[in-house]
N, C-alpha and C positions, 0 to 999 in steps of 0.2 A: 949656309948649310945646304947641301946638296940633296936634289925630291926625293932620293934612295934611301939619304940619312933620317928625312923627316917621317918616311912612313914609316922607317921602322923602329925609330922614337914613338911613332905614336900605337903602332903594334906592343911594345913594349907595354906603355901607359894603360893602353887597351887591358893586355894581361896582368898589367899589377892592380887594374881595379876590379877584375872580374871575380875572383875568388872575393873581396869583402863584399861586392850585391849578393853573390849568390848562399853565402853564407846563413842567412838569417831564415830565410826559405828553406834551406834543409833541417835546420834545427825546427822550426816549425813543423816541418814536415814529420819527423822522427816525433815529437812531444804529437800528434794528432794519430799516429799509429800508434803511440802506448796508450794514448785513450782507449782507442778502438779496441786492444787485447785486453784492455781493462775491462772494458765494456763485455766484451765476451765470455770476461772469465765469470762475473759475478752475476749473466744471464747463467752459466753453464752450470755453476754452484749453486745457482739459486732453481735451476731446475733437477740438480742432483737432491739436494735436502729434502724438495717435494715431493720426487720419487721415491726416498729414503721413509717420507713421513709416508705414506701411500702405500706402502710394501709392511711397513710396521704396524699402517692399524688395519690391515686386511691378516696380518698376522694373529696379532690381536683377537681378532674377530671370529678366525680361525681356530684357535686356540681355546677361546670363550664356550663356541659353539662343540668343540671335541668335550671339552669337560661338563658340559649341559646335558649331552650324550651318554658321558660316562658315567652322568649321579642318578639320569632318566634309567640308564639300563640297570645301575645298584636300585632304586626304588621299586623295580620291578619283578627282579630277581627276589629280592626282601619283600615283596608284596605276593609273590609264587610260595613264597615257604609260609608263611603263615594264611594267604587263604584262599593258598590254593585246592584247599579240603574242605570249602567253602558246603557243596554238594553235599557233599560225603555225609559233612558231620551234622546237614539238618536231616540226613537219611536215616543217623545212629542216636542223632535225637530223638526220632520216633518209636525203636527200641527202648531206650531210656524212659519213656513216657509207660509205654505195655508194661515196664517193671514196678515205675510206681503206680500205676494203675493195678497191678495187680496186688502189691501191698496192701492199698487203700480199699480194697475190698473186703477185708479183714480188718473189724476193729481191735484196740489194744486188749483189752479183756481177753479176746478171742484168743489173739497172739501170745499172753502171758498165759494161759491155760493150755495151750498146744503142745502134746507130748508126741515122742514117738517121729514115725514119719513128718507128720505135716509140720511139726515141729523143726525138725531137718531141712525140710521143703523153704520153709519159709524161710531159713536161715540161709540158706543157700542163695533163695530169691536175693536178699539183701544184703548179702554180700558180693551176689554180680553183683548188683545194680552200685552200687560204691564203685567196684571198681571199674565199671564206665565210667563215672564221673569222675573216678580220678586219672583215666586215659585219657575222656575229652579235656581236664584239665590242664595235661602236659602238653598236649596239642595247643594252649591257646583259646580254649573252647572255656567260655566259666559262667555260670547261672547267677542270673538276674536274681539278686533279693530284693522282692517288691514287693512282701505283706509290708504293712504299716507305713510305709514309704508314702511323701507325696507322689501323685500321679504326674508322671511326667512321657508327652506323648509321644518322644522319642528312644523310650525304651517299654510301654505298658500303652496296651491296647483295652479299652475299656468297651466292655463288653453288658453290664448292667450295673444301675445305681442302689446302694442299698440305703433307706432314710435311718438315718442314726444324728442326734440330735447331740449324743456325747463326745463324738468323733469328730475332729474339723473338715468342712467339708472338702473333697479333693484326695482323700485319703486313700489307699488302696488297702482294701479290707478283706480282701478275696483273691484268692491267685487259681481261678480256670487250669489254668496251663502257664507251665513255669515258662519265661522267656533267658535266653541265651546270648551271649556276645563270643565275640571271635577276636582276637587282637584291638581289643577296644573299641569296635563296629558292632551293632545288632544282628545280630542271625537270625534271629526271631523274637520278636515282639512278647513279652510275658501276656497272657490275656485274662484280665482282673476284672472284677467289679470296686466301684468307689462308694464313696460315702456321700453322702448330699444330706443338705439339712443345718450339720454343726456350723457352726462357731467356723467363719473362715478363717485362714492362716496370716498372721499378721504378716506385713512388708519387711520384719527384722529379724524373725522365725522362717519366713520363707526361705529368705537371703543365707540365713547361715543352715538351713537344713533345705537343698537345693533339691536331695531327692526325698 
């Protein structure tokens, strides 16, 4: 065989083994790039879902804090209509008081014998005075009933003790000056005298008779 012949048999042999080496190396190559886009996709996913989580409870939160707002300004608006005549009505409470003070300057006898004018007078007296109490009623406005009642010091201000040995002690035997509430809150305090002395109120008497 001729040197011509042999190189180019071995050119040949050269090129029929190069494509099986190289073979195995690109397929390697190819399976380590779909890693990599692998790799990338499930960082890129996994940083969307966080974003996704992140955006939803800032939402959330958002949301939480609008409707906090919106029960805080219903509470206040609903707190403005009933007491927001708060003022007023311990100002038309002190009218109400000149009327029955002015009643109670008059005993019954008096009043069942009153002909005439003072008789008129007096009827009129007591017919305002009702129908304040039954304005401040519609308002919201309604009077403490605290004779006989136990004394309780958030609604009855005690003012003197009277010794009564019949009565349990703690009792409110005496109403000074009527007390008032407003939407369920005290507007004024009724201001009574109690009882001291009796027979205190048992623990199951108490319990079921609170005021």
């Amino acid at each position: 065989m001729s040197e011509d012949n042999r190189k180019r048999a071995d050119e040949n042999d050269a090129a029929a083994h190069a494509p099986q080496a190289s073979e195995p190396a690109a397929q390697a190559g190819a399976v380590d790039a779909e890693d990599t886009i692998a790799v990338q996709l499930a960082a890129e996913k996994e940083r969307l879902e966080a974003e996704v989580a992140s955006l939803k409870d800032k939402f959330l939160r958002a949301f939480a804090e609008a409707d906090n707002v919106r029960r805080r300004a219903e509470r206040e608006v609903a707190d403005a209509k009933v007491y927001g005549i708060t003022n007023f009505a311990r100002d038309v409470l002190n009218v109400a008081d000149d009327f029955e003070r002015a009643l109670g300057t008059i005993d019954a006898e008096a009043r069942a014998k009153a002909e005439g004018t003072l008789k008129t007078l007096l009827e009129g007296i007591d017919l305002t005075a009702r129908a304040l109490t039954q304005t401040l009623g519609k308002h919201g406005v309604a009077r403490i009933e605290a004779e006989g009642a136990k004394f309780d010091p958030n609604l009855h201000q005690a003012m003197f003790e009277v010794p009564d040995a019949k009565v349990p002690a703690g009792t409110v035997v005496q109403v000074v000056q009527p007390g008032y509430t407003i939407g369920g809150r005290v507007l004024r305090p009724a201001l009574v005298g109690i009882s001291k002395g009796g027979p205190k109120v048992a623990p199951t008497e108490a319990a079921a008779n609170p005021n």
